[in-house]
C-alpha distance (Angstrom), angle and dihedral (degrees) to the residues before:
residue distance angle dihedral
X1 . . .
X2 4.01 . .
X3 3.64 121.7 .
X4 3.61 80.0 -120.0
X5 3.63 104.5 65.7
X6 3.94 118.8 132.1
X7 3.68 89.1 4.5
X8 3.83 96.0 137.6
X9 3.29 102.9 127.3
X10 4.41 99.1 -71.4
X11 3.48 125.7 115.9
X12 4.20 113.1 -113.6
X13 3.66 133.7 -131.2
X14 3.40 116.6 -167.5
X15 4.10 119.2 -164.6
X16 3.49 125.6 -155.9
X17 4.06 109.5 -168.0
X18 3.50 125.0 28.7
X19 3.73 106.7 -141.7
X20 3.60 140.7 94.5
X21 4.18 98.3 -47.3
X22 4.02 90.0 27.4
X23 4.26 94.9 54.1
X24 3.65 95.8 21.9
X25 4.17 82.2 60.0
X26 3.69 95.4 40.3
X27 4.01 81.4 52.5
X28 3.45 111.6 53.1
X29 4.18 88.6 39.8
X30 3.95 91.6 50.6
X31 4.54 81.5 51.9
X32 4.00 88.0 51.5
X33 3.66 96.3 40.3
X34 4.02 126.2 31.2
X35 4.01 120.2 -146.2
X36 3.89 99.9 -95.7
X37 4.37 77.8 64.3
X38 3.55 101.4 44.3
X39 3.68 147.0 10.9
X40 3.64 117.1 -143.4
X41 3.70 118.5 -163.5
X42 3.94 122.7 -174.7
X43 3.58 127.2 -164.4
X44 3.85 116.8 -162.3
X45 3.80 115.8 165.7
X46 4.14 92.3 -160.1
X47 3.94 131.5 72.5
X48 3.39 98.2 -106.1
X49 3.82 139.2 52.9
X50 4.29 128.2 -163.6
X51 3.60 97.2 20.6
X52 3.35 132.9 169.1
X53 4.52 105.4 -127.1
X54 3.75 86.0 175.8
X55 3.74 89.7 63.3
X56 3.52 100.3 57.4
X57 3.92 104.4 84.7
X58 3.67 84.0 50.7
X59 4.26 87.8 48.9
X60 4.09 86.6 46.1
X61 3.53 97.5 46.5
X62 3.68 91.1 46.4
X63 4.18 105.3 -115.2
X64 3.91 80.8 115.5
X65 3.96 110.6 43.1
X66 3.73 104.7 -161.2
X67 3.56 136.1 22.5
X68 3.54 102.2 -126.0
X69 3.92 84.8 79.2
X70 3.87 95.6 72.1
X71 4.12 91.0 56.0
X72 3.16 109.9 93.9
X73 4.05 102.3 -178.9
X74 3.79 114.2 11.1
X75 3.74 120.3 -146.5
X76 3.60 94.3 -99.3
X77 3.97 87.0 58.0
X78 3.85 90.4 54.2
X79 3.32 93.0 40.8
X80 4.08 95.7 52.8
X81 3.97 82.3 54.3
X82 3.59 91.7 69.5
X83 4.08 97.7 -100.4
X84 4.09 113.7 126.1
X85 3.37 101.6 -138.5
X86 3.79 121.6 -168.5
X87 3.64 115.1 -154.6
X88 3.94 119.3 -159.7
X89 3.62 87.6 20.8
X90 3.60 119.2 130.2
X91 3.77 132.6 -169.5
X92 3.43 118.0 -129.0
X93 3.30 107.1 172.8
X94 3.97 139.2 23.1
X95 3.79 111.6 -153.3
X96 3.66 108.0 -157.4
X97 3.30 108.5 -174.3
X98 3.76 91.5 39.7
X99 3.71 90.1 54.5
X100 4.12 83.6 -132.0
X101 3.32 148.8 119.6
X102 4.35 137.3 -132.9
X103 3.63 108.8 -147.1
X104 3.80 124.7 -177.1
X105 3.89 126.5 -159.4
X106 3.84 108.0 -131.0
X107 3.40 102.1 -150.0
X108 4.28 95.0 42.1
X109 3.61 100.2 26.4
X110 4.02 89.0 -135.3
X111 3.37 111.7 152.6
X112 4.04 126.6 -155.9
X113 4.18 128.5 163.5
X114 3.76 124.9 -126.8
X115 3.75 127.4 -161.3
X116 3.50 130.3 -146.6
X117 3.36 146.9 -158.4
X118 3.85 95.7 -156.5
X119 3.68 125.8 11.4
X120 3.87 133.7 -160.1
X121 3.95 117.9 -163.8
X122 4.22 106.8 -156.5
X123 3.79 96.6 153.7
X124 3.79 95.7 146.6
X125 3.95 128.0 -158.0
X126 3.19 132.5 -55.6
X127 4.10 127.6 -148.2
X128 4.08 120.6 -86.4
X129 3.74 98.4 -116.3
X130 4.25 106.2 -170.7
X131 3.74 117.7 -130.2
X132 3.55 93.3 -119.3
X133 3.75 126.5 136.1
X134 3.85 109.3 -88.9
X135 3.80 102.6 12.3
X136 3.64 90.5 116.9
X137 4.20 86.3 57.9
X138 4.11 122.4 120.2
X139 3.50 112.9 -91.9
X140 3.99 92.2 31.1
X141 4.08 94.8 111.2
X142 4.03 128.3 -166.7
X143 4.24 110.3 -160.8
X144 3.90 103.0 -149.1
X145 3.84 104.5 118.6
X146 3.93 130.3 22.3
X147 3.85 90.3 -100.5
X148 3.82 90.2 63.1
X149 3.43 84.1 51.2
X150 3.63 98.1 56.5
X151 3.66 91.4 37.3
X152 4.29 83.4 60.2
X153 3.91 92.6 45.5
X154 3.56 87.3 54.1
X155 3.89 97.7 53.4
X156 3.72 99.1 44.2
X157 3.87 81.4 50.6
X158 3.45 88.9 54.2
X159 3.74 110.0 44.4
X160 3.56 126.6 85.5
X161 3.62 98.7 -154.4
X162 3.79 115.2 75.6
X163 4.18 100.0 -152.6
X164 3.62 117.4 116.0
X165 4.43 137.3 178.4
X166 3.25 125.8 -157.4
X167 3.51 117.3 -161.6
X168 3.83 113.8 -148.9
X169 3.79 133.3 21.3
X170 4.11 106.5 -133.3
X171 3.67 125.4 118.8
X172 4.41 83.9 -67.4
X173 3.18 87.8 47.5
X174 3.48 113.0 54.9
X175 3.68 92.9 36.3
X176 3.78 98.6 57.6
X177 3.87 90.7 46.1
X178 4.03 82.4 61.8
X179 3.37 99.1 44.2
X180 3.33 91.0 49.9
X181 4.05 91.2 44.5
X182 4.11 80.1 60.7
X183 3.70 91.2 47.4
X184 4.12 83.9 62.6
X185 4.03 94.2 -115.5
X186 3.45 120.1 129.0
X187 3.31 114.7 -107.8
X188 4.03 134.0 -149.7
X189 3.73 124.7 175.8
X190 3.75 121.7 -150.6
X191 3.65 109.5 -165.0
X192 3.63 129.9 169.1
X193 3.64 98.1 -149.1
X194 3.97 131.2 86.4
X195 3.60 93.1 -103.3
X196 4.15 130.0 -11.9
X197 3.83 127.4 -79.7
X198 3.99 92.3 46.6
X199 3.84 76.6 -164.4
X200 3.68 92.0 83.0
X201 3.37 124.2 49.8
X202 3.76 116.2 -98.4
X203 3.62 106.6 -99.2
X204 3.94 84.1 59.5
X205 3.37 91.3 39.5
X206 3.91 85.7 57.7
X207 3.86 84.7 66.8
X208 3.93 98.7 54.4
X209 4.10 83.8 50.1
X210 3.71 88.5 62.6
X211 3.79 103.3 44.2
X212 4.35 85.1 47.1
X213 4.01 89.0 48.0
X214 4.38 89.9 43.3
X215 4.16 79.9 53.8
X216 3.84 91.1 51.9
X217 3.05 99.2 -102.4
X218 4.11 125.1 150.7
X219 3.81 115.4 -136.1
X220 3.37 121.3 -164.2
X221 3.95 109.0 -176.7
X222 4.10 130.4 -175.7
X223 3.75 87.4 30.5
X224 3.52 134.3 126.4
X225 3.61 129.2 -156.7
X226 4.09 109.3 -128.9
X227 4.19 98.0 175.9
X228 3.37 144.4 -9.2
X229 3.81 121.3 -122.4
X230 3.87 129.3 -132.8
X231 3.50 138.5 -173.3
X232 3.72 140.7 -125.3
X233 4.05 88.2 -81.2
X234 3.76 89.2 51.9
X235 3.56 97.7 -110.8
X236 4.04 138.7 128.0
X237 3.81 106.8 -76.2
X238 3.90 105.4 150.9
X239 3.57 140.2 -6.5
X240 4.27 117.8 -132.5
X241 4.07 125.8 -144.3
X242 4.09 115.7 -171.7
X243 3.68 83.9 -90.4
X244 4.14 114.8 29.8
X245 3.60 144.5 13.9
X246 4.38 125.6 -116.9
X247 3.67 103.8 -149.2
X248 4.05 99.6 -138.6
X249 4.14 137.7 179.1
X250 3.51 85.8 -174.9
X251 3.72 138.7 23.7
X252 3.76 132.8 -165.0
X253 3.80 126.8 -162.4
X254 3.85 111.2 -141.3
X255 4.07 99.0 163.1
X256 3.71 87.7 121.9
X257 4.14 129.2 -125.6
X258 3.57 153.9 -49.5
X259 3.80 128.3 -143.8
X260 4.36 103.5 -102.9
X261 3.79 92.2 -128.6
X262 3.82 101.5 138.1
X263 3.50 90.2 116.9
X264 3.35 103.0 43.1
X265 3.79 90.2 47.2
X266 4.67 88.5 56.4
X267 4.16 77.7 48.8
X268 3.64 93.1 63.3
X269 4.21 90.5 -125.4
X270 3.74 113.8 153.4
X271 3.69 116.3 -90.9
X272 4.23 122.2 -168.5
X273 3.81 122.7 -147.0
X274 3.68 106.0 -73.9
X275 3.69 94.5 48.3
X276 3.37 111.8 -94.0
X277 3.64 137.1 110.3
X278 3.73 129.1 -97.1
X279 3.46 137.0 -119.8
X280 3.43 151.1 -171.8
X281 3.58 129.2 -120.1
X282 4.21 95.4 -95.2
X283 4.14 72.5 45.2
X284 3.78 94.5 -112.7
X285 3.80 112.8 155.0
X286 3.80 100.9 -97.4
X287 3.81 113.8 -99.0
X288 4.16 93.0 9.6
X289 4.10 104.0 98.6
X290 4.25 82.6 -164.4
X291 3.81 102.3 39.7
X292 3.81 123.6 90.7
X293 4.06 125.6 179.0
X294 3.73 130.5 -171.0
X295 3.79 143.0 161.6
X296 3.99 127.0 15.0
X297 3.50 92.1 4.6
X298 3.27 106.0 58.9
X299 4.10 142.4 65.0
X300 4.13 117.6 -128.4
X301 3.34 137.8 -162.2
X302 4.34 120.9 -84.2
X303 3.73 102.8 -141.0
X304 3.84 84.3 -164.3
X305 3.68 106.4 49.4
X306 4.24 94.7 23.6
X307 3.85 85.6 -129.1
X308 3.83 134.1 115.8
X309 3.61 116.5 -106.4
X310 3.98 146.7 172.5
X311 3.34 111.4 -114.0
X312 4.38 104.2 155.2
X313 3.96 99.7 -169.1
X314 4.31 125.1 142.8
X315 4.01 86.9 -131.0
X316 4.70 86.6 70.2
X317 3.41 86.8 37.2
X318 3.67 101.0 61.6
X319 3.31 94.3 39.8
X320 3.94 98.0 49.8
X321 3.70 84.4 46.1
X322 3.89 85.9 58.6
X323 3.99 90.8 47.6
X324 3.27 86.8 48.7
X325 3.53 106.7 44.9
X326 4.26 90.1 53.4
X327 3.95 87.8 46.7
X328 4.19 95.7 50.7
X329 3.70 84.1 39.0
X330 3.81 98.7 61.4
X331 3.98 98.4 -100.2
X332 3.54 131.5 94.1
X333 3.68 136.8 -104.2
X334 4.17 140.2 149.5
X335 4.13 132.8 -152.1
X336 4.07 101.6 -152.2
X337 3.97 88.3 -166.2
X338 3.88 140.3 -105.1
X339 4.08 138.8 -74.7
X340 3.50 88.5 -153.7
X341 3.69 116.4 -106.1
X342 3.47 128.9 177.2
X343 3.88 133.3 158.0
X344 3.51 130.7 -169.6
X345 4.35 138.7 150.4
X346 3.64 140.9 -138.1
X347 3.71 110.0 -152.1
X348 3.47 109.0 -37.0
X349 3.92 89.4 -24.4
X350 3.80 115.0 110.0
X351 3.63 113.2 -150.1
X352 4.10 121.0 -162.6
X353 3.65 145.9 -176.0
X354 3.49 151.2 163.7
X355 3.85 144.2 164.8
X356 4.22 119.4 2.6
X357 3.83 129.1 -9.6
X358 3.57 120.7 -151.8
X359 3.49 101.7 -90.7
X360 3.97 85.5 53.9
X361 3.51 97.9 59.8
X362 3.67 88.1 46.4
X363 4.20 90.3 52.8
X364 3.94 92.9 48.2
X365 3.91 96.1 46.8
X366 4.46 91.3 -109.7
X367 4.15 108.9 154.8
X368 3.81 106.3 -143.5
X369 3.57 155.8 -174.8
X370 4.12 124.6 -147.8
X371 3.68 127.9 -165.9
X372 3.60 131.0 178.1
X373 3.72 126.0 -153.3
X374 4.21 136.0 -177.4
X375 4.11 114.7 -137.0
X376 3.06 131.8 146.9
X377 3.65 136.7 -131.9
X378 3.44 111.0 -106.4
X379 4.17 129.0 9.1
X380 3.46 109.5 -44.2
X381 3.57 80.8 -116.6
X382 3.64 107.2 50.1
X383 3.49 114.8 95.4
X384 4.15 113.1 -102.2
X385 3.75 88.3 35.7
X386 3.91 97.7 160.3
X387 3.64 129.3 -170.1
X388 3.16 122.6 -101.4
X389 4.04 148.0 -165.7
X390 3.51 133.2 -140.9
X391 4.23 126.7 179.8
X392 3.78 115.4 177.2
X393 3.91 134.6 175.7
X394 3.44 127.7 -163.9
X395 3.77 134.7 174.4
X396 3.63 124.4 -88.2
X397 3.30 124.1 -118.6
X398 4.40 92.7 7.6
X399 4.09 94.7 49.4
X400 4.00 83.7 -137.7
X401 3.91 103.5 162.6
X402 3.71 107.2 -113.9
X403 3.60 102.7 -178.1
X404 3.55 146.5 -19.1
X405 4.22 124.3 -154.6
X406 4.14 117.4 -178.9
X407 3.99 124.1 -170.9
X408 4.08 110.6 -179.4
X409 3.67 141.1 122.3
X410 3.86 121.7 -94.1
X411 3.81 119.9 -7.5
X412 3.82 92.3 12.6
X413 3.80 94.2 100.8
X414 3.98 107.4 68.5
X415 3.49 97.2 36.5
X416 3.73 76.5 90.3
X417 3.71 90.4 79.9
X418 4.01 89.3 73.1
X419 3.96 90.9 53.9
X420 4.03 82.6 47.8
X421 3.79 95.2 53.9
X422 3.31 88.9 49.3
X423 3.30 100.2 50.0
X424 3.65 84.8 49.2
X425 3.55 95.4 61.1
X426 3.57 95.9 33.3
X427 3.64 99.5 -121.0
X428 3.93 117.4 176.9
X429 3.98 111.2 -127.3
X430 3.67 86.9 -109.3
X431 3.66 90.7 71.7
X432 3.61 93.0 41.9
X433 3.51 85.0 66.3
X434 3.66 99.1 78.4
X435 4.39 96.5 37.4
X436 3.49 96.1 150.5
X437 3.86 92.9 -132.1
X438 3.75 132.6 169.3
X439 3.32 129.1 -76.9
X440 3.92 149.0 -173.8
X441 3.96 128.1 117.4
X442 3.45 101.2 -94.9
X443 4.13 96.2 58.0
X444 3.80 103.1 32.4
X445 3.75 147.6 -9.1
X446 3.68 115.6 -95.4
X447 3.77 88.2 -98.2
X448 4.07 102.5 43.2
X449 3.89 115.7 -135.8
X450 3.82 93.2 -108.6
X451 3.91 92.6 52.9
X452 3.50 87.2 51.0
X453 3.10 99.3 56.0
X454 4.19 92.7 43.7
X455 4.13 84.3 61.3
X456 3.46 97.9 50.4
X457 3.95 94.1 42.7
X458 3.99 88.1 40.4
X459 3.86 89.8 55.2
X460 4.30 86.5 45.4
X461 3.88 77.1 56.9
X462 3.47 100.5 51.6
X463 3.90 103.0 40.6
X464 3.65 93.6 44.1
């Protein structure tokens, strides 16, 4: 391939990543600017491009039955929108100065640069995998793209025994041990946390333990997994803590993900403290006037504390994509930044979250006040009224809401989104109090759970 190619003349964009913030940018620049303006050229190294990763516990426990479901465009749909897309291509090296690319063909090894004019860096996360003796052993499974997935299906297919570990208790976590639960293994969670979801604080987290131990599930919290075990035919058999042993056919590693920045780190591009690259509001790698980043790889904004953080989830990676996409493509667009919300279940137990936890507050220097209230989510007398659990925190002294975390059965999950407006706008919990939000018996109390809570941690407010 000549240094020369596609210089006729058009501007080039060249991709690296194609997932949600890699395609969804490729997208939205190939709708601003047709193919006689601009070449776009996307490198993915996988089999797949715009995926859905937060499907696949629902694909491996069976909810979804194939995986052709979670793509939303297939290659041949990206490609028939005028983007050459390279799949099983992976960058190795970004030449800055050059204003090129390396690229490597997996399954050859041939190797061939590409310059570009503009360049967009969406190379996701990749799994934590401990340094422990035997992690890297068949049957011990990582669920980032939808080739690990397939490589899982294919081992609990395939082995006779029916024992699995996971080995961390986040969103990955949790949701694997129930899919597996439906897959009829038996499941044990080691987790090195208090209790699981270390995204809420513990005494909600104490919740999500008992709806996992009602599905049969084994916890095993405050423990740390130092190897994994294998037997004489070199595969998975058990997984070891300082103090016992998890017999296991299969294990999965749920301990969550780092920012893929290794080559953006040999490229000299700046990286914050967790990892992940930095941006700019129009999400422009800060200091590079032709560089854009978005999704796993990089670190946004917290509209709540004012700090960066990592927070690796499809919803910021769509959207940067979008951002993006109209920035590379000659238009203009911003991403302000997150509060941090996140939803997700455990049987029929919805689990929710957004803006700080405790322990955040506490790390950023906030003063707060945190209630607790019991609701429910309909009229107490409406049949399917379920319980339901709401924590809040909101600043001394101001009564700014800080955060809001819900655990309850159906229709507890997405009344999050009212906390994350708020939050948003940065309304105190005083104003909160008079949300003029919908009501009839069958979808809420009277008084819904999250204004509830706003009174009681409004009057906190006032009498401290």
């Amino acid at each position: 391939m000549s240094m020369s190619e596609g210089r006729d003349g058009r501007e080039r964009l060249v991709v690296i990543g194609g997932d949600a913030a890699g395609m969804s940018a490729a997208s939205q620049a190939r709708r601003l600017k047709g193919p006689e303006e601009l070449e776009i050229v996307a490198f993915e190294r996988g089999h797949f491009t715009s995926f859905s990763a937060c499907g696949i516990p629902y694909w491996v426990g069976g909810e979804v039955p194939e995986r052709d479901r979670l793509i939303a465009r297939t290659p041949q749909e990206h490609r028939a929108r005028g983007i050459d897309l390279r799949l099983r291509t992976e960058v190795t090296e970004i030449d800055v100065a050059g204003q090129r690319v390396r690229a490597r063909d997996v399954d050859s090894g041939a190797e061939s640069w590409t310059p570009y004019d503009k360049l967009v860096i969406a190379t996701g996360a990749r799994p934590v995998r401990p340094d422990l003796p035997g992690a890297d052993a068949p049957g011990v499974h990582g669920v980032q793209t939808l080739d690990d997935g397939q490589a899982l299906l294919d081992t609990l297919a395939g082995t006779r025994g029916r024992r699995a570990v996971v080995v961390g208790a986040g969103y990955i976590g949790v949701e694997m041990a129930e899919a597996l639960i439906n897959r009829g293994f038996a499941v044990t969670v080691v987790n090195r946390g208090r209790e699981p979801m270390s995204t809420l604080d513990p005494d909600m987290g104490r919740m999500v333990h008992r709806a996992m131990e009602g599905l049969g599930i084994t916890m095993v919290n405050d423990a740390e997994v130092t190897k994994v075990l294998t037997g004489e035919d070199g595969r998975v058999r058990a997984v070891a803590t300082e103090d016992a042993e998890y017999p296991a056919d299969v294990v999965i590693l749920g301990i969550g993900v780092r920012p893929e920045t290794a080559l953006a780190r040999a490229a000299g591009l700046p990286l914050g403290t967790h990892g992940g690259l930095l941006t700019d509001l129009a999400m422009r790698v800060r200091g590079h006037e032709n560089m854009w980043a978005g999704g796993d790889c990089v670190e946004v904004l917290d509209l709540v504390s004012g700090q960066e953080q990592y927070v690796p989830l499809g919803t910021h990676a769509n959207k940067h994509g979008q951002v993006i996409g109209t920035n590379a493509g000659g238009g203009y667009a911003t991403f302000p930044g997150v509060v941090g919300t996140a939803v997700s279940k455990v049987c029929d137990l919805e689990i929710a979250r957004t803006g700080l936890r405790e322990k955040d507050a506490h790390r950023v220097g906030l003063r707060f006040e945190a209630v607790t209230i019991e609701s429910t989510s309909r009229a107490g007398y409406y049949p399917g009224a379920a319980p339901m659990t709401v924590k809040m925190l909101a600043e001394s002294r101001t009564g700014r809401l800080l955060g809001v975390q819900i655990v309850g059965r159906e229709g507890a999950a997405k009344r999050v989104d009212i906390a994350a407006v708020a939050l948003t706008a940065q309304m105190t919990v005083e104003q909160m109090t008079a949300l003029d939000l919908g009501y009839a018996p069958p979808f809420s109390p009277v008084w819904d759970p999250v204004l509830v809570a706003a009174r009681k941690a409004a009057a906190k407010v006032r009498a401290a």
